[in-house]
C-alpha positions as CSV (number, residue, x, y, z in Angstrom):
1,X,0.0,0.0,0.0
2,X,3.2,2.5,0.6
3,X,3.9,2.0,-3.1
4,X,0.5,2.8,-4.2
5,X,0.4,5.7,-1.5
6,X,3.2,7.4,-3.2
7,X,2.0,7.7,-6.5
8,X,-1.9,9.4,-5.3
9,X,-2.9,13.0,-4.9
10,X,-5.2,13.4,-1.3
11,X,-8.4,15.2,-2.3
12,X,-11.6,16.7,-0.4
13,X,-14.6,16.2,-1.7
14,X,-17.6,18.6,-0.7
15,X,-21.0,17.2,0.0
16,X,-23.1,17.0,-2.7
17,X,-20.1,17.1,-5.4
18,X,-19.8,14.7,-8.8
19,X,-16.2,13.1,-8.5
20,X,-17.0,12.1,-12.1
21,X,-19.8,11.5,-14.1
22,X,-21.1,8.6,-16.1
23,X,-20.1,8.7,-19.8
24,X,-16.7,10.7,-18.6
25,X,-13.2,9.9,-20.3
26,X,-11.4,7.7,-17.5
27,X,-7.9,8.9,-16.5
28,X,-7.8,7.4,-12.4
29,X,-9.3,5.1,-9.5
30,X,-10.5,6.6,-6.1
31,X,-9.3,5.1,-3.0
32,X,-12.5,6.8,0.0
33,X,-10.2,7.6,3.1
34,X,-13.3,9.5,4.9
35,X,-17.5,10.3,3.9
36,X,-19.6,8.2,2.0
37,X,-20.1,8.0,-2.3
38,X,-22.6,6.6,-4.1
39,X,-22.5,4.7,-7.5
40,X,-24.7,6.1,-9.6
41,X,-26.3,4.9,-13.2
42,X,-28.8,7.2,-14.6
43,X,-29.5,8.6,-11.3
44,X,-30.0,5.7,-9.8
45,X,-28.0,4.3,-7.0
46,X,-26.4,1.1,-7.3
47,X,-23.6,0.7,-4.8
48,X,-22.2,3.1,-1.9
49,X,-19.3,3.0,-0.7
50,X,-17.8,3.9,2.3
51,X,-14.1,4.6,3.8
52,X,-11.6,2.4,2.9
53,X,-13.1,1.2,-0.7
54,X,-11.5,1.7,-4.0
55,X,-14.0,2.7,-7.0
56,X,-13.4,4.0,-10.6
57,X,-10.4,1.0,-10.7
58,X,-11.3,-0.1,-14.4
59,X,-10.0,3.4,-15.5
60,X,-6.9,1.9,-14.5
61,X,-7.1,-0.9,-17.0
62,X,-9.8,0.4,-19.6
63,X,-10.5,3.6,-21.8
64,X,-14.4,2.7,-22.0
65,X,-16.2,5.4,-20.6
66,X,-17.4,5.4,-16.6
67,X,-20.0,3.3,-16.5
68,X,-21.8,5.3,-13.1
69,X,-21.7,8.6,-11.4
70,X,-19.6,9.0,-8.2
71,X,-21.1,11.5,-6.5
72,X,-20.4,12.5,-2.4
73,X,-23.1,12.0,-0.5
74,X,-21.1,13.7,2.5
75,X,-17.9,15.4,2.7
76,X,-15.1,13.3,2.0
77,X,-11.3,12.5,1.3
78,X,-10.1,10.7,-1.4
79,X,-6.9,9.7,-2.9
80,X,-6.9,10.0,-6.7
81,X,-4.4,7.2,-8.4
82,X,-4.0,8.3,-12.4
83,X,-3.6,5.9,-14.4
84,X,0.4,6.6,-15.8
85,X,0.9,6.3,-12.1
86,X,-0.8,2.9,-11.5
87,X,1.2,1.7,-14.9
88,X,4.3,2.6,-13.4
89,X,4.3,0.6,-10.5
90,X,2.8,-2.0,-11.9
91,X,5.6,-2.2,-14.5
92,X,8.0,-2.6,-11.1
93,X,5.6,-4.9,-8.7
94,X,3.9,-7.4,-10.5
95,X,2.0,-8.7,-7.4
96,X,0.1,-5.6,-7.2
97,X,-1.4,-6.6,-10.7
98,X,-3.1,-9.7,-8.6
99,X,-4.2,-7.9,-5.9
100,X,-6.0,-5.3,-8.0
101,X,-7.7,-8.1,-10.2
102,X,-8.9,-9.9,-7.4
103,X,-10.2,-6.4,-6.2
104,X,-12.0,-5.7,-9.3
105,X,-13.5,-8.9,-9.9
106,X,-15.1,-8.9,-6.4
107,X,-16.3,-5.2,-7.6
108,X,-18.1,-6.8,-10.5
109,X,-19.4,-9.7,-8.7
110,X,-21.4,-7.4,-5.8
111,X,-22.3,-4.5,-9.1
112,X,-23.6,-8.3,-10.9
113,X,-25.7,-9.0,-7.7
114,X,-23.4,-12.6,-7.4
């Protein structure tokens, strides 16, 4: 986690704000440190999340646009990992690779209803 630490930007997130919107250009994945986000698909929850939960990962390994809205539902901190970033470590530490695939399947599996 210090590896992936060094290469995010710590953000506040006020109440009420879009983090990004469905349909937007991925460039990075959202780690919540503090507040609550919900998933949104055509304004319609799907999944909150709360402190410690990465979301927005498959910008990490895709250029589809975001699927959902991430929008604070209280204010929060988050650390923003940009893709380049993410490539660059993983180019060094393959077992972060794994880790992050097992993270995003289990993602896709609770978004699936599985």
């Amino acid at each position: 986690l210090a590896l992936v630490a060094e290469q995010t930007i710590e953000k506040q997130i006020a109440k009420g704000a879009i983090i990004y919107s469905e349909g937007d250009v991925p460039d990075a994945a959202y780690v919540l440190v503090r507040g609550r986000v919900v998933l949104q698909r055509a304004n319609e929850d799907i999944m909150a999340v709360g402190p410690g939960a990465a979301f927005g990962a498959w910008a990490l390994a895709d250029d589809s646009p975001r699927p959902y809205t991430a929008k604070a539902t209280e204010g929060s901190k988050v650390l923003r990992l940009r893709r380049d970033g993410f490539m660059e470590l993983l180019s060094e530490h393959v077992e972060l690779a794994d880790a992050m695939l097992r993270g995003m399947a289990q993602r896709l599996r609770k978004l699936l209803g599985q």
